[in-house]
N, C-alpha and C positions, 0 to 999 in steps of 0.2 A: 453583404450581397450574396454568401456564398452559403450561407444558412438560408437565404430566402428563395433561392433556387433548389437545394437541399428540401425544404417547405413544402417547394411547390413540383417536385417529384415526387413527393411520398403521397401529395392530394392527387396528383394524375392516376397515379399506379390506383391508390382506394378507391377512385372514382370507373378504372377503367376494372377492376376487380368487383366489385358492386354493378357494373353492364354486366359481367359474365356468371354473374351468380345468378339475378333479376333473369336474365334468357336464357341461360341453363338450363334452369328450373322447366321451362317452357316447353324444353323440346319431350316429347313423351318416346321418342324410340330412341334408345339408348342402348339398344344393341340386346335389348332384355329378348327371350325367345317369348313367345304367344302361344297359348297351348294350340296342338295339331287342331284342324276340323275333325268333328265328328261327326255322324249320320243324326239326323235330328227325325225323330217316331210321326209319321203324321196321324193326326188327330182327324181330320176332316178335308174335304175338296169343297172351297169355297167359291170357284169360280175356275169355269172351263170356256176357252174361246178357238176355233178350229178357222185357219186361213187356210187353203188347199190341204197340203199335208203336215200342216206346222200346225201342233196343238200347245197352249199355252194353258196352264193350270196356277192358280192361288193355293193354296193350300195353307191350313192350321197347325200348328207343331208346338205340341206343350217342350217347355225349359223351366228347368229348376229354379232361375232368378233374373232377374231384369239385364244383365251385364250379355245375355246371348244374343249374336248380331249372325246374322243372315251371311253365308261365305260363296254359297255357289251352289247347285244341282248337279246331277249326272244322271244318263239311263245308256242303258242297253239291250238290244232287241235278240233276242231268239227266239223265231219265224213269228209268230201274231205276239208273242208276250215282251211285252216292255216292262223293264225295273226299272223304278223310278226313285233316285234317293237325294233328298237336299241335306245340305251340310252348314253348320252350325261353330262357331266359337266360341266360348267364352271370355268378356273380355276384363280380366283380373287389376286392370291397372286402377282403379278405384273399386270402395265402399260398395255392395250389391245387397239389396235386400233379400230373403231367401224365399221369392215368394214364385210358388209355382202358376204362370200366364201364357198364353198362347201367343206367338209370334205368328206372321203370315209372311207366306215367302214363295217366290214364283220357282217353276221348273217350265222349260219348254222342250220338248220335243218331237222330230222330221222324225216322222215315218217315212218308209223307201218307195212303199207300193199302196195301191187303196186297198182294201179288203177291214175286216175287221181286226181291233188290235186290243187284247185284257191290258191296259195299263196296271202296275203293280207300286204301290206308293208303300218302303220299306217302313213297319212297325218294331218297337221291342218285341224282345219273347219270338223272335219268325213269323208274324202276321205281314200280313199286307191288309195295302186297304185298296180294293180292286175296285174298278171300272173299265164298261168296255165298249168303245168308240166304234163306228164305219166309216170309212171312207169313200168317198164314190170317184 
């Protein structure tokens, strides 16, 4: 009797040891860091949509391999010129082939006042890619 509870302790423990390996596996954040965002270059403005003072933009943005995923936009206005820059990850935790593709990824931003406004969407190398909107 006391081997066969002995037995049947050591199948619990390997069977509850086999849960924790099987979903282990599973969880992918593991405390690993992610690399920072970076400014991602735009390539193109694929679509522009204007509600009062809230302009939303598509935009084109070449990445070096399939693993880059869309993190967030930012701008900021000094007096009609707006910088406009979306932001970009890599995400390392699998296999990426190395193939250079366009991702699209929105940016939106409230202008304060109507008047006309140069949007500036940040490039490599100090380019921008401009355009310039009115507001009524």
């Amino acid at each position: 009797m006391r081997q066969f509870l002995l037995g049947e302790r050591i199948l619990n423990s390997a069977f509850l040891l086999l849960i924790l390996l099987i979903f282990g596996g599973c969880i992918t954040d593991m405390g690993e860091q992610l690399p920072d965002p970076m400014p991602a270059s735009m390539d193109s403005i694929k679509s522009i949509s204007i509600q009062g003072r809230t302009v939303s933009f598509i935009v084109s943005c070449p990445v070096p391999t399939l693993c880059f995923v869309f993190v967030g936009s930012d701008y900021s206005i000094s007096g009609q010129s707006v910088a406009v820059t979306v932001y970009v990850r890599s995400r390392d935790d699998y296999p990426c082939p190395q193939v250079i593709w366009s991702m699209e990824a929105p940016a939106t931003v409230v202008v304060p006042s109507s008047g006309s406004y140069t949007f500036q969407f940040w490039r490599y190398g100090g380019q921008t890619l401009d355009t310039t909107l009115t507001f009524q």
